[in-house]
C-alpha positions in Angstrom: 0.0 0.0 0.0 1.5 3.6 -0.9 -1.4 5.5 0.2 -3.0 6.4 3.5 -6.4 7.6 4.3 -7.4 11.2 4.4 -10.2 12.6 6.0 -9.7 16.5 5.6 -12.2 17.5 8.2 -10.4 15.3 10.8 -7.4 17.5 10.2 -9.4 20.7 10.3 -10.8 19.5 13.6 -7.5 19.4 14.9 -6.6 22.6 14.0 -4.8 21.8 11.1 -4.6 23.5 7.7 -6.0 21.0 5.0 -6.6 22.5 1.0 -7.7 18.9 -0.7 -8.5 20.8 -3.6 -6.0 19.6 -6.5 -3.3 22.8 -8.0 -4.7 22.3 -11.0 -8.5 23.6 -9.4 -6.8 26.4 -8.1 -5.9 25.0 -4.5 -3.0 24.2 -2.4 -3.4 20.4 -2.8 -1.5 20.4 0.8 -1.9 20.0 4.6 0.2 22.2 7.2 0.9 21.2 10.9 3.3 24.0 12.6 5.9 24.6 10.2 5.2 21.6 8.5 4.0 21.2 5.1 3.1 17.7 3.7 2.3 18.0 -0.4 -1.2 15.6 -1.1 -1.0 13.8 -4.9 -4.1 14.0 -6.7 -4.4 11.1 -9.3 -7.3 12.1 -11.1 -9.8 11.4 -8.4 -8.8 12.2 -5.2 -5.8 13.4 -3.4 -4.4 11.4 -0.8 -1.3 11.7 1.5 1.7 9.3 -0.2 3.7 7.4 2.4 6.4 4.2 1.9 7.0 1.2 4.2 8.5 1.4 7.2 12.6 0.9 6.9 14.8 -0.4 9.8 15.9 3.6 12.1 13.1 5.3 10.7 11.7 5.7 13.9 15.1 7.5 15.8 15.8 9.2 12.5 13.0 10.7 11.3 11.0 13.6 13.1 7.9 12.9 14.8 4.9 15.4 14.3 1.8 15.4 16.4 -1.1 15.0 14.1 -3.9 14.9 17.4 -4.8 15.5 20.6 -6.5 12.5 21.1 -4.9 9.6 22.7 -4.6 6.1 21.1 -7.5 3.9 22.7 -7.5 0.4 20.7 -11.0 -1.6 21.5 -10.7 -3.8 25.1 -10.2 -7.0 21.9 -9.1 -10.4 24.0 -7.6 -12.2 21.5 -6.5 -15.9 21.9 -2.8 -16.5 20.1 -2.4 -20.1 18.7 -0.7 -22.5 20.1 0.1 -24.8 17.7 3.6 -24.4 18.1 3.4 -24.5 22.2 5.5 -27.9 22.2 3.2 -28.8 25.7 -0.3 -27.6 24.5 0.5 -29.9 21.4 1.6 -33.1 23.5 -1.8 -32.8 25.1 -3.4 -32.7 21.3 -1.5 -35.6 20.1 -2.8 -38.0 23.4 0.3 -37.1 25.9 2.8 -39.0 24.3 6.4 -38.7 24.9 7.7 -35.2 23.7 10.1 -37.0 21.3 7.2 -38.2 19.9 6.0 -35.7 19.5 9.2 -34.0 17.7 9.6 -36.4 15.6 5.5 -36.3 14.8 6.1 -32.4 13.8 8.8 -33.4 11.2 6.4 -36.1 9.0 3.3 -34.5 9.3 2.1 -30.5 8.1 0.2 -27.8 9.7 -0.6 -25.7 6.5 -3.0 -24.2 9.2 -1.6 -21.8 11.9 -4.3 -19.7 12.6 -8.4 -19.8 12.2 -10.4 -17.0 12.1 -12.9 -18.0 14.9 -9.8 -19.0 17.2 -9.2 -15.4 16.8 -12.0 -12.9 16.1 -13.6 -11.1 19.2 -17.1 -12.2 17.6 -16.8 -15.2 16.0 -19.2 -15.9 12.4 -20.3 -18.4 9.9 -18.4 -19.2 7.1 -20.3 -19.5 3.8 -17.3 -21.0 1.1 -14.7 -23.2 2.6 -11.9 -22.1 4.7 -9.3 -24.1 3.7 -9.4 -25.4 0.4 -6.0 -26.9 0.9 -6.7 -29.5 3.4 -9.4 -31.2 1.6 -6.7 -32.7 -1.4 -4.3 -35.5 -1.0 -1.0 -34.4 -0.9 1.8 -35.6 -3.3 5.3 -35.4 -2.6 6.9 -34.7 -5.9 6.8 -32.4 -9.0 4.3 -32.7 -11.2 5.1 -31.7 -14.8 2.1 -30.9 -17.3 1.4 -29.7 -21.0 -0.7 -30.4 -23.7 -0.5 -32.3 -27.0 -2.7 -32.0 -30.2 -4.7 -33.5 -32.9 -5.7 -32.7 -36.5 -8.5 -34.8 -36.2 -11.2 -33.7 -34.1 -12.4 -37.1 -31.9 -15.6 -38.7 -32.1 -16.4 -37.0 -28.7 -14.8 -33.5 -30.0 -11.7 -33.3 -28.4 -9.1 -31.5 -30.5 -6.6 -31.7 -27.8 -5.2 -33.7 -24.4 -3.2 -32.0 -21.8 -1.0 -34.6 -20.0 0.3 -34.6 -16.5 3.4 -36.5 -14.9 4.2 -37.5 -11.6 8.2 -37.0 -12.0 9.0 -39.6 -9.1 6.4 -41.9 -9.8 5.9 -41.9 -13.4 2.3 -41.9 -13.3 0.4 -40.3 -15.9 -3.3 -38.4 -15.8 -5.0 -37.4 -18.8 -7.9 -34.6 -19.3 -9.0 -34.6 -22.5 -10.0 -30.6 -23.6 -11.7 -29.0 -26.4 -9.8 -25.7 -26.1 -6.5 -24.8 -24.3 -8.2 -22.0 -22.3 -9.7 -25.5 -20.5 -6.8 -26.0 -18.9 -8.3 -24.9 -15.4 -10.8 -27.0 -15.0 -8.1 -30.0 -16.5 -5.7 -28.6 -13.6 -9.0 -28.8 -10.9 -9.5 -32.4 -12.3 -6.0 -33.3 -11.5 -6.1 -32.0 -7.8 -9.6 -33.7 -7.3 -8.9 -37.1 -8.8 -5.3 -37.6 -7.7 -3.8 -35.1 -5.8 -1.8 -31.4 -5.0 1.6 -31.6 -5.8 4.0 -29.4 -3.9 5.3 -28.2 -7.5 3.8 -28.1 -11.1 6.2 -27.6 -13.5 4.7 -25.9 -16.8 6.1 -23.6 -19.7 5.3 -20.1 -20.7 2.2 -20.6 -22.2 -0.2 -17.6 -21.3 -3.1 -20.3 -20.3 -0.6 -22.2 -18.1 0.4 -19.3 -15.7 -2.5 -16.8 -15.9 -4.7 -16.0 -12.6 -6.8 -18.5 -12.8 -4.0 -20.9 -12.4 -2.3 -18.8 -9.9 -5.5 -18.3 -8.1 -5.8 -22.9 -8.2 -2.1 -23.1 -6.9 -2.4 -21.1 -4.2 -5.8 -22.2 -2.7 -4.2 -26.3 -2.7 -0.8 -24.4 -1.3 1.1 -24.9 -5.1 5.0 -24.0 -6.0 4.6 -23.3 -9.6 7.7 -23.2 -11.4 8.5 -22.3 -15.6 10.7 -23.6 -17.7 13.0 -21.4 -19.4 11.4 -19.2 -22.9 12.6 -21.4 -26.1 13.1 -24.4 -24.0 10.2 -27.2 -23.5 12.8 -29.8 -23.5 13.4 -28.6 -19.7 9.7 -29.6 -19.1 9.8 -33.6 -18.4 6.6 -34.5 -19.7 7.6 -33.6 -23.4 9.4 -36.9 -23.3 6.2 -38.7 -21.8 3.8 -37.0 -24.5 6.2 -38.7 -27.1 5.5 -42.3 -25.4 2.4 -41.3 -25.4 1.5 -40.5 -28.8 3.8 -43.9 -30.1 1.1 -46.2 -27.9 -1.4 -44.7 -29.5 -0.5 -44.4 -32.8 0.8 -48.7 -32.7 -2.6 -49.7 -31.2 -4.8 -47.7 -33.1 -2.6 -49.5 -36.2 -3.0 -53.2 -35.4 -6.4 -52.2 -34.4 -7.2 -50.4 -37.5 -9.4 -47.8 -35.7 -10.7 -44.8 -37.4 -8.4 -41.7 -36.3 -11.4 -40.3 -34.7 -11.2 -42.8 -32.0 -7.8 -41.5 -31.1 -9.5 -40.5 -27.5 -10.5 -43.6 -26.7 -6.9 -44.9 -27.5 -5.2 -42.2 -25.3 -7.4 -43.0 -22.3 -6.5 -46.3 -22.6 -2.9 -46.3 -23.3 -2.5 -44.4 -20.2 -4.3 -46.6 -18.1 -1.8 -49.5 -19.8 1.0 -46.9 -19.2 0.6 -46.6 -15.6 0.5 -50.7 -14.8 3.7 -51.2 -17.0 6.7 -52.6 -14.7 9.7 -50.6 -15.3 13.0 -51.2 -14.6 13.6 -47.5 -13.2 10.7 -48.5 -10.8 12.3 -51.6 -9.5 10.2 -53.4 -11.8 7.1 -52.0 -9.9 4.4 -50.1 -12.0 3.7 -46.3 -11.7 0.1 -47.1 -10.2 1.9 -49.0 -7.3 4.8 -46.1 -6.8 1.7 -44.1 -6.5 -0.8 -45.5 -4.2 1.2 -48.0 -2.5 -1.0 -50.7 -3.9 -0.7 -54.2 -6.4 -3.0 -52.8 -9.3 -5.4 -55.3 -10.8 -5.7 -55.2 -14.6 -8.1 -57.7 -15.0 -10.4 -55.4 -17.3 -7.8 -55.5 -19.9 -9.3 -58.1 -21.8 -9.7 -57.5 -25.1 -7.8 -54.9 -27.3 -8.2 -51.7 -28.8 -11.0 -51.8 -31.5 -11.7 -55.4 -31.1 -14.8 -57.2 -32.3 -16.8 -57.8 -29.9 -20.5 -58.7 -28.7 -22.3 -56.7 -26.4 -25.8 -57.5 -24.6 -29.0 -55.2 -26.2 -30.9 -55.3 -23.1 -33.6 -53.4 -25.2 -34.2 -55.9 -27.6 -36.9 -58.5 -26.7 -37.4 -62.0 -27.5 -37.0 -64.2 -29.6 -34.4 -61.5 -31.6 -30.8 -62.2 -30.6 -29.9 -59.6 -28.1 -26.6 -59.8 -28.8 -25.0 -57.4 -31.6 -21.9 -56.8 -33.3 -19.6 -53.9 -31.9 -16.0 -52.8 -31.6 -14.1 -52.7 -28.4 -12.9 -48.7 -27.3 -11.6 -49.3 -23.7 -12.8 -49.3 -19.6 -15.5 -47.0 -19.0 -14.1 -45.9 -15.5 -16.3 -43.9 -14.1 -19.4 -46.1 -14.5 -20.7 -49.1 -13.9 -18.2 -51.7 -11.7 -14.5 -52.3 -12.9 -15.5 -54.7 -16.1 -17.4 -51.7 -17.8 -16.4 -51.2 -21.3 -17.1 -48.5 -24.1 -18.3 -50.1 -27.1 -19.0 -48.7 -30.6 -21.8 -50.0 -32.2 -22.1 -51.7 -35.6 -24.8 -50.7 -37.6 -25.2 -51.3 -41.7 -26.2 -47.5 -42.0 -23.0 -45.8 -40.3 -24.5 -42.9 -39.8 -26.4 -44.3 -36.9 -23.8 -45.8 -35.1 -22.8 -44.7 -31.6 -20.5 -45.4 -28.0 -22.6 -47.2 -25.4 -21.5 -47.9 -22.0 -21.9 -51.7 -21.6 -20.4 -54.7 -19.0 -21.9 -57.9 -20.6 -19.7 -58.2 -23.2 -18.1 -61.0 -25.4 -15.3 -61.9 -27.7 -16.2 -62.0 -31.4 -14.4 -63.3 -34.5 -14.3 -60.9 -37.5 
């Protein structure tokens, strides 16, 4: 702040001189107390008094100047100081364990939150948004690095474009697919809900990548962001990782011989294969178990990309065969249980054909 309040009556009350009317009006656009003069700046609205930040012997250096008569009387305000860092007050917390517990305790665990408002506050209110946005993500202990890749062929669902982020440490990959790069918010939102806030995302210059809104995400989930250098996306580790990417889709969409506008479909799935791959970087452990902690079970990847399949018509009725022709496009994760599948129907007339979401599903030979 580089301005203070002026209330020229105050002043005149006081028995001060105060001309708020600008030099260019005709005034004197100044205040006087004694032989004091203090010049007001007018910037085009108002004039106010200009002052800077407090530096270390300003107050023995400067002179003092008695702007009232009135004493200083600050409201009889009780106010309770945390004690989140009083090492006894936190024993008690924590159950009375032994204080080197509780040291060690302090050094694996956070306290984003020092201070709450009704803790502190002579009246204490209702809170209508939530307080700290920050405590209701999982944490994840390494850099995540992120950036989109594109297509010339707009999907079957209309995505033109994916942005891709990387767990550096773990190697685990999440995917949102977007229609525009200015839905990179809501892609970054997705990340935080479904898998976690990072301590750092890594990111290039792009103006959608470091903009407010993303400023505004980072710092609500408690966020480092950091850029690579201008000229540079090699420094950004996922550009490797959207290379990988882009070979698995391309080889399964080719011994499938799937349409290019499938290529969604593909990258959804080639990341879910991506992340249960053992690696030998990993110790020969996969990217979901680095992750989680957890044996992933793949047992829903049972057919491959664009295979011909069967899926159960529960619409049709007897005695026609409820079973029809269809090609296989990958898990359907968020519905139904974990053997869920997309499946593209096969109709003579094209035209008509579409994705259902289906779990009864069989092998088919072409």
């Amino acid at each position: 702040q580089h301005e203070s309040l002026l209330n020229a009556n105050t002043w005149r009350a006081e028995g001060h001189f105060c001309d708020d009317t600008p030099e260019r009006f005709g005034g004197q656009q100044c205040i006087r107390i004694g032989d004091e003069t203090f010049p007001l700046v007018f910037n085009g609205y108002q004039c106010y008094l200009p002052h800077e930040p407090e530096q270390p012997g300003d107050k023995t250096s400067l002179p003092r100047v008695l702007v009232t008569t009135q004493p200083y009387a600050p409201p009889d305000v009780q106010v309770r100081r945390s004690q989140s860092d009083d090492m006894s007050h936190l024993r008690a917390c924590l159950g009375y364990p032994p204080m080197d517990i509780v040291k060690k305790t302090l050094r694996t665990t956070t306290q984003l939150v020092k201070s709450v408002q009704a803790e502190t506050r002579d009246q204490p209110r209702r809170h209508f948004v939530s307080r700290f946005p920050m405590l209701g993500v999982r944490r994840l202990a390494e850099e995540v690095s992120t950036d989109p890749f594109f297509s010339n062929v707009r999907s079957w669902r209309g995505y033109t474009m994916g942005q891709l982020f990387y767990c550096c440490s773990s190697e685990y990959l999440y995917l949102s697919l977007m229609k525009r790069k200015s839905s990179f918010p809501g892609a970054l939102q997705d990340f935080v809900r479904d898998v976690g806030a990072p301590y750092c995302l890594v990111t290039d210059n792009a103006p959608e990548e470091t903009g407010k809104k993303i400023k505004k995400i980072c710092r609500s989930v408690v966020t480092k962001q950091r850029f690579t250098e201008p000229d540079h996306p090699h420094q950004n580790p996922v550009e490797h990782r959207i290379g990988d990417l882009k070979t698995m889709i391309l080889r399964v969409m080719r011994y499938g011989k799937a349409p290019a506008v499938f290529w969604c479909y593909a990258a959804e799935l080639c990341v879910y294969i991506w992340n249960v791959y053992a690696r030998r970087n990993l110790d020969w452990q996969c990217a979901y178990t680095r992750m989680w902690g957890e044996t992933k079970d793949i047992s829903l990847l049972r057919f491959y990309f664009y295979q011909p399949v069967y899926y159960l018509e529960p619409s049709i009725k007897f005695p026609q065969d409820n079973m029809l022709p269809g090609r296989w496009l990958g898990p359907a994760v968020s519905s139904g249980d974990e053997l869920t599948y997309y499946v593209l129907t096969q109709y003579k007339d094209r035209r008509k054909n579409q994705v259902l979401v289906r779990s009864v599903i069989k092998p088919r030979d072409e």
